[in-house]
ROLUMVO-807397 format. One record per residue (C-alpha): residue number from 1; x, y, z. Coordinates in Angstrom, 3 decimals, padded with zeros to 6 digits. Example, Ala and Ser with C-alpha at 12.3 -4.5 7.8 and 13.67 -1.06 7.14 Angstrom:
% residues 2
{romi=1; px=012.300; py=-004.500; pz=007.800}
{romi=2; px=013.670; py=-001.060; pz=007.140}
END
This chain:
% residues 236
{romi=1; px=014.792; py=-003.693; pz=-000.922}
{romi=2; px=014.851; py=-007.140; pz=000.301}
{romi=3; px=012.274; py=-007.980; pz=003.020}
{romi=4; px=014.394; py=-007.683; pz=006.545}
{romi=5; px=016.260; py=-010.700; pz=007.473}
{romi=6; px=015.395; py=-013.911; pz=005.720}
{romi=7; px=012.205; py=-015.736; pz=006.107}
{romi=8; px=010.657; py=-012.327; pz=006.918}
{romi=9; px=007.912; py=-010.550; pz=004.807}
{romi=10; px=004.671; py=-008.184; pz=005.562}
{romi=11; px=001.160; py=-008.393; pz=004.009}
{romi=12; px=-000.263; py=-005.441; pz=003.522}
{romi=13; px=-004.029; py=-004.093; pz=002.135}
{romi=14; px=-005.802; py=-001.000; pz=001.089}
{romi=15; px=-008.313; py=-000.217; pz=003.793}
{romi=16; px=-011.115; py=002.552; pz=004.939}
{romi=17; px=-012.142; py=002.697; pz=000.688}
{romi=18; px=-015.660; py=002.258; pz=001.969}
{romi=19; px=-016.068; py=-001.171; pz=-000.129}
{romi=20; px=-013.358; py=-003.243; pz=002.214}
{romi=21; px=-014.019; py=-005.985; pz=004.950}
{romi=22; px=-011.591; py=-003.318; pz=007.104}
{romi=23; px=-011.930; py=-005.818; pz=010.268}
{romi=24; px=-011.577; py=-009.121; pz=008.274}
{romi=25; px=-008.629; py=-007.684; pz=007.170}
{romi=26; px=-006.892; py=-005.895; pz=010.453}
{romi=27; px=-007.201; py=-009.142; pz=011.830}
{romi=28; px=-005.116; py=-010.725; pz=008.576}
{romi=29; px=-002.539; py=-008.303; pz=007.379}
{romi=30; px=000.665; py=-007.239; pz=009.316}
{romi=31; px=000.243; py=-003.410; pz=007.593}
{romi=32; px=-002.713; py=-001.323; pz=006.369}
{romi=33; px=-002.593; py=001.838; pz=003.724}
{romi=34; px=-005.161; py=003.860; pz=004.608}
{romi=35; px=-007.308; py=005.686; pz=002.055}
{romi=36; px=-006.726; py=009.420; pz=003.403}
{romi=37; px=-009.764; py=011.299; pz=001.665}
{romi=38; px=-008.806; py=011.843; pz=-001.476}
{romi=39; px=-009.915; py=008.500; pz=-003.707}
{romi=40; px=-011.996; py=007.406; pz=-000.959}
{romi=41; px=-012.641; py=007.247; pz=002.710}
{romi=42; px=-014.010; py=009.277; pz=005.927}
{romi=43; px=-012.311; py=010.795; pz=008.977}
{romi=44; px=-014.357; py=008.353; pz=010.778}
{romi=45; px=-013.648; py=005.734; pz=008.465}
{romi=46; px=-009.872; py=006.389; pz=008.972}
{romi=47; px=-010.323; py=006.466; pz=012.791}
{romi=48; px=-012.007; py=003.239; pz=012.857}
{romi=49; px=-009.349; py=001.896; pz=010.859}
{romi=50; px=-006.435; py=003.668; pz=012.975}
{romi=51; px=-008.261; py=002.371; pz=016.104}
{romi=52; px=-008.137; py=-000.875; pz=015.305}
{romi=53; px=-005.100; py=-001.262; pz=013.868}
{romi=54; px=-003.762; py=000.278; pz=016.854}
{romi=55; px=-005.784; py=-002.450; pz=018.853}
{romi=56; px=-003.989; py=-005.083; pz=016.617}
{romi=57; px=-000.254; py=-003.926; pz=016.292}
{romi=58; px=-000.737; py=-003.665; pz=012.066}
{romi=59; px=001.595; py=-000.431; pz=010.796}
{romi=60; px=-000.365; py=002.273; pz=009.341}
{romi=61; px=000.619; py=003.553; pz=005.905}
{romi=62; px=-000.779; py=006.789; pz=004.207}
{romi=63; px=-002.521; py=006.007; pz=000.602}
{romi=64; px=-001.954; py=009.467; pz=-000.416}
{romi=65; px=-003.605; py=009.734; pz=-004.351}
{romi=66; px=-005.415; py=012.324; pz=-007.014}
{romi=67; px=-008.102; py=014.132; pz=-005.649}
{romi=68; px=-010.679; py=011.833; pz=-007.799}
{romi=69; px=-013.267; py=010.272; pz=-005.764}
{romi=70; px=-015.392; py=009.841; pz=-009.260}
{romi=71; px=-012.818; py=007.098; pz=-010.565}
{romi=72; px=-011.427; py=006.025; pz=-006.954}
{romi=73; px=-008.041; py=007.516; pz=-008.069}
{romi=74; px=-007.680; py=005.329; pz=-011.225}
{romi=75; px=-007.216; py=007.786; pz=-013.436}
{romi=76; px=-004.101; py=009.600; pz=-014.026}
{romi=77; px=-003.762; py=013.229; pz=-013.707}
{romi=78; px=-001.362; py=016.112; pz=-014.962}
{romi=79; px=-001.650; py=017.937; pz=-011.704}
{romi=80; px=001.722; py=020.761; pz=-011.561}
{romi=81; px=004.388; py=019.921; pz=-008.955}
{romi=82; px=003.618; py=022.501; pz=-006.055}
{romi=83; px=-000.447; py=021.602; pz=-006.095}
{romi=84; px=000.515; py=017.682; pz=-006.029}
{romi=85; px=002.628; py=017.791; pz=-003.429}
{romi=86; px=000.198; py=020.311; pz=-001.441}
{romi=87; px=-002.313; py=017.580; pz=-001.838}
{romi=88; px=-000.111; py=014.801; pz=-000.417}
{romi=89; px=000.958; py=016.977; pz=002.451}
{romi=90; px=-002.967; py=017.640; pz=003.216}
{romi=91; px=-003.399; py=013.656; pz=003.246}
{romi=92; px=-001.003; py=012.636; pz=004.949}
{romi=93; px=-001.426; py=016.018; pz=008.089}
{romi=94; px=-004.988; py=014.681; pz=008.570}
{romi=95; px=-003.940; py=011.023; pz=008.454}
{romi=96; px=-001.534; py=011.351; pz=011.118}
{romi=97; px=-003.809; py=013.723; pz=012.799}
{romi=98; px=-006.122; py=011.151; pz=013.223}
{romi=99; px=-003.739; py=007.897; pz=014.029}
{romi=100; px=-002.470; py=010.334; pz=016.746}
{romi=101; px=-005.550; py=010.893; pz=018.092}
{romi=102; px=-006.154; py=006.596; pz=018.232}
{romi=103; px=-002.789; py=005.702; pz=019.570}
{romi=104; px=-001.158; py=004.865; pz=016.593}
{romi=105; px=001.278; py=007.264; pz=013.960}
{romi=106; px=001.600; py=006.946; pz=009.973}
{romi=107; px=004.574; py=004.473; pz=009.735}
{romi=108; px=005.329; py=004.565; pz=005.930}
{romi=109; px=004.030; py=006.392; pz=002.595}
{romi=110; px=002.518; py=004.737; pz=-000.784}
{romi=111; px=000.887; py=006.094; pz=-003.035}
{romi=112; px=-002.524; py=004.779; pz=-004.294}
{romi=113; px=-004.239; py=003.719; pz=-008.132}
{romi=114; px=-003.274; py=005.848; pz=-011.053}
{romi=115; px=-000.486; py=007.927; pz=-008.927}
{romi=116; px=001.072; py=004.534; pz=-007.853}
{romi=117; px=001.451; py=003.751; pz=-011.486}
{romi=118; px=002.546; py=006.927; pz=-012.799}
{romi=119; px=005.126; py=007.918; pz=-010.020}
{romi=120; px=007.116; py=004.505; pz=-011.300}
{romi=121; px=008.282; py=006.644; pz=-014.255}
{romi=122; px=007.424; py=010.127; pz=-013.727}
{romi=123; px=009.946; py=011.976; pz=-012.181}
{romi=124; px=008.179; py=015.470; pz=-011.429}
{romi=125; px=005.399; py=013.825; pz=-009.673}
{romi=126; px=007.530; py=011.259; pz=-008.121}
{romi=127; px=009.208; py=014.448; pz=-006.234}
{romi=128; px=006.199; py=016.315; pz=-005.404}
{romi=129; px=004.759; py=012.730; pz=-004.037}
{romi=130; px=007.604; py=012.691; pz=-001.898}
{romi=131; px=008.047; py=016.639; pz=-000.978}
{romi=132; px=004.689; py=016.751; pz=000.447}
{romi=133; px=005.425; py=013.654; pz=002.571}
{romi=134; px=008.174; py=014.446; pz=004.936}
{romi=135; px=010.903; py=011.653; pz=005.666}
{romi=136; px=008.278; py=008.788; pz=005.870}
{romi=137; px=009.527; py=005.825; pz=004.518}
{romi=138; px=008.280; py=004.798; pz=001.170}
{romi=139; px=006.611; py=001.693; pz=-000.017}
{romi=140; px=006.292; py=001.380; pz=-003.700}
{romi=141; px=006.706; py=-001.005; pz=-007.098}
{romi=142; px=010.193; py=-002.559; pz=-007.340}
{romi=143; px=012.521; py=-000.516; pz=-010.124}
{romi=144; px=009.922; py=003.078; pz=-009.486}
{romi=145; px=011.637; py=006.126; pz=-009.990}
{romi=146; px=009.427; py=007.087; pz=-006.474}
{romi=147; px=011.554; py=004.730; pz=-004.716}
{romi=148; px=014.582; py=005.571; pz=-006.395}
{romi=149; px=014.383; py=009.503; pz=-005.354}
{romi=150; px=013.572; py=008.500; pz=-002.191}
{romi=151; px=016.725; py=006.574; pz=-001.715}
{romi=152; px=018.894; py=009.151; pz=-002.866}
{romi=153; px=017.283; py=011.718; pz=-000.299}
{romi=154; px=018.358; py=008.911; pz=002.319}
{romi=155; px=014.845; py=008.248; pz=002.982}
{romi=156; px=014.189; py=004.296; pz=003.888}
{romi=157; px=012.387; py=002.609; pz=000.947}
{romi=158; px=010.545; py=-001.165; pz=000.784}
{romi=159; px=009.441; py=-002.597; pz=-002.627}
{romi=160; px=005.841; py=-005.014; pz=-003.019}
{romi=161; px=004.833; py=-007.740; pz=-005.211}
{romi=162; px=000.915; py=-008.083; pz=-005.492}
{romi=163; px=-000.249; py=-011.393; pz=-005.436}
{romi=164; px=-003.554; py=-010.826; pz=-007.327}
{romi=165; px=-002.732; py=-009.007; pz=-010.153}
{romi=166; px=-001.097; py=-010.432; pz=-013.263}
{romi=167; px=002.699; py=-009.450; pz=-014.362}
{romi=168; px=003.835; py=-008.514; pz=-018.006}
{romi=169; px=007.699; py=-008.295; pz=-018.520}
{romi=170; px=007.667; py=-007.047; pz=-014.714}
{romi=171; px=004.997; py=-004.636; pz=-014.924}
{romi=172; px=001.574; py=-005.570; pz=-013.621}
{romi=173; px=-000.940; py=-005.726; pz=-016.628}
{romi=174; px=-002.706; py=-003.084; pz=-017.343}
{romi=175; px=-006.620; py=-003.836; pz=-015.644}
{romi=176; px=-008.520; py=-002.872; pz=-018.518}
{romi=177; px=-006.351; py=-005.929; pz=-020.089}
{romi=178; px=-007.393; py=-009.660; pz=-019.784}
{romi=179; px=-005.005; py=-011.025; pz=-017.202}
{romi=180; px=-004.428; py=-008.369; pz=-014.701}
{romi=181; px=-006.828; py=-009.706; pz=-011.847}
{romi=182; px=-006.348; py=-013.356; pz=-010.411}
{romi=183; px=-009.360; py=-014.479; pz=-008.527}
{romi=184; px=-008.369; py=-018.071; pz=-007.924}
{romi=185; px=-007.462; py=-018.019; pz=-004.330}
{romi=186; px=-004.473; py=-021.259; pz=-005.289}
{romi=187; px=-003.045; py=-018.899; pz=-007.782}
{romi=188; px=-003.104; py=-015.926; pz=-005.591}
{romi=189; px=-001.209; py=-017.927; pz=-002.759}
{romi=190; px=001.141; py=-019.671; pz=-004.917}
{romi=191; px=001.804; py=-016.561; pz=-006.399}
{romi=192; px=002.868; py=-014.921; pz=-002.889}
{romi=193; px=005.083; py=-017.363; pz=-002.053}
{romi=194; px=007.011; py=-016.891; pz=-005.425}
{romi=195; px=007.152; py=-012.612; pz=-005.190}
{romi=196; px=008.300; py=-013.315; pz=-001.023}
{romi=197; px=011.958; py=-014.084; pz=-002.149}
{romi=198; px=012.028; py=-010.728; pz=-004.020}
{romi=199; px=010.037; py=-008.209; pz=-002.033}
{romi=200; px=009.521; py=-006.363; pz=001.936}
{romi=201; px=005.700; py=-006.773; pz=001.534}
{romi=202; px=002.942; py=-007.974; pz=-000.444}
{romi=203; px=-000.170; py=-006.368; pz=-001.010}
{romi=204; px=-003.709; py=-008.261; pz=-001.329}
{romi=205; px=-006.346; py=-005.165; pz=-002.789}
{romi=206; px=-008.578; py=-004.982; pz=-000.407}
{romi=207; px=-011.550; py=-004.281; pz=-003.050}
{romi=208; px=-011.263; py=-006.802; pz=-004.767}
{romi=209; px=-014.179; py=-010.130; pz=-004.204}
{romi=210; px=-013.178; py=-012.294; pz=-001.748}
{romi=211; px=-010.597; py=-010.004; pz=-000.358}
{romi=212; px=-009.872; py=-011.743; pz=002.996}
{romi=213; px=-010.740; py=-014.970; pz=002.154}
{romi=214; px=-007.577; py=-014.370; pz=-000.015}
{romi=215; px=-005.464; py=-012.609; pz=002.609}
{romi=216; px=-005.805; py=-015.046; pz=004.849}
{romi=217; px=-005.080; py=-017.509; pz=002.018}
{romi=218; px=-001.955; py=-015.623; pz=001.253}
{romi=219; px=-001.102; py=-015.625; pz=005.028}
{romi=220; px=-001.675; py=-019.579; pz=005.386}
{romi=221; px=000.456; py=-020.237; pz=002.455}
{romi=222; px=003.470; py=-017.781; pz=003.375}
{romi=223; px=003.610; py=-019.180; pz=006.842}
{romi=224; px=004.295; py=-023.062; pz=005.491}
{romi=225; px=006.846; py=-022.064; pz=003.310}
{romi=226; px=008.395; py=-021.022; pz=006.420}
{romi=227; px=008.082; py=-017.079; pz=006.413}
{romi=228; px=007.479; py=-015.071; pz=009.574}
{romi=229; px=004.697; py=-012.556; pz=009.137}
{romi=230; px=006.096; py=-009.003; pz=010.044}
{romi=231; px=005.564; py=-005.271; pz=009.246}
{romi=232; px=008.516; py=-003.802; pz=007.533}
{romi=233; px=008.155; py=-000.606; pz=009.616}
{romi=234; px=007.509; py=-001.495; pz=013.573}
{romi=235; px=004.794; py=000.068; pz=014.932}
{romi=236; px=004.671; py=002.482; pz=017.498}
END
């Protein structure tokens, strides 16, 4: 849906994957997914992440994904119903687990990498993505069948644009394509103001070179085309 009210949109970033600036960003970014274990990240990687985003006011989000640290979660899996959504429930318990234990709670769901992508289409694992993940509200791509499910079981749902990765017919490009990373930090920033009308948040990968040097690029140009920086879900 719509971000909430006009001139109102969130930046979010994927954080505690053990190759992000996780304080350049906190200090950027109105919400943080945080990697729970399963593609990447610690429990004391999450809590330093949970801590300060607590610190800071940023929304934390659960990056639930495959249990593949080998390919960071980048590769899709045909894992049966019952086991994926035992794996998202096990991600998200020690998440929250841990934001409770820094002062914080898990605001909102999305789902990382290859499970992001495949959960646009796939019904079954849509469902088990969302069975193993209580009533959190769901952040996902605009048109997903994961978004879609969760708006029919009354759950609250928020769609993203990505500013650094390149769009095909509305789909982002494939990354093994030419095309689907932009590194020039104009682009990026130009492109964020364009995908604001549309979108609740926009997402700047946190792995990715130069990651807050873009955020904050991002940021700068959102806030002179007038928009108010704001998480989608209020933090606690």
């Amino acid at each position: 849906m719509p971000a909430d009210g006009p001139g109102r949109v969130d930046l979010n970033a994927d954080l505690g994957e053990e190759v992000t600036d996780d304080a350049g960003l906190l200090a950027v970014v109105t919400s943080a997914n945080v990697a729970c274990g399963f593609h990447a990240g610690t429990p004391a990687i999450m809590r330093s992440v949970c801590a300060e985003a607590a610190r800071r006011g940023v929304a934390v989000g659960a990056q639930v994904s495959y249990l593949d640290r080998e390919n960071f979660g980048r590769v899709a899996h045909d894992v049966p119903h019952d086991l994926l959504r035992d794996q998202v429930a096990e991600q998200v318990a020690l998440l929250a687990g841990i934001a409770e234990g820094e002062g914080t709670r898990i605001s909102y769901l999305k789902p990382h990498g290859a499970l992001y992508h495949r959960v646009t289409d796939d019904d079954e694992q849509a469902g088990a993505v969302l069975a193993g993940s209580g009533r959190l509200p769901v952040l996902g791509f605009p048109g997903s069948r994961l978004l879609a499910l969760a708006a029919e079981a009354g759950r609250a749902t928020y769609d993203e644009g990505f500013p650094d990765r390149g769009y095909s017919r509305g789909r982002l490009i494939d990354r093994a394509l030419p095309g689907a990373l932009i590194e020039d930090g104009d682009a990026i920033a130009a492109q964020a103001v364009r995908l604001a009308r549309d979108v609740a948040s926009l997402c700047v990968h946190g792995d990715s070179p130069g990651a807050v040097a873009h955020a904050r690029g991002v940021r700068r140009a959102l806030e002179a085309a007038g928009y108010q920086l704001a998480t989608f879900v209020p933090p606690p």
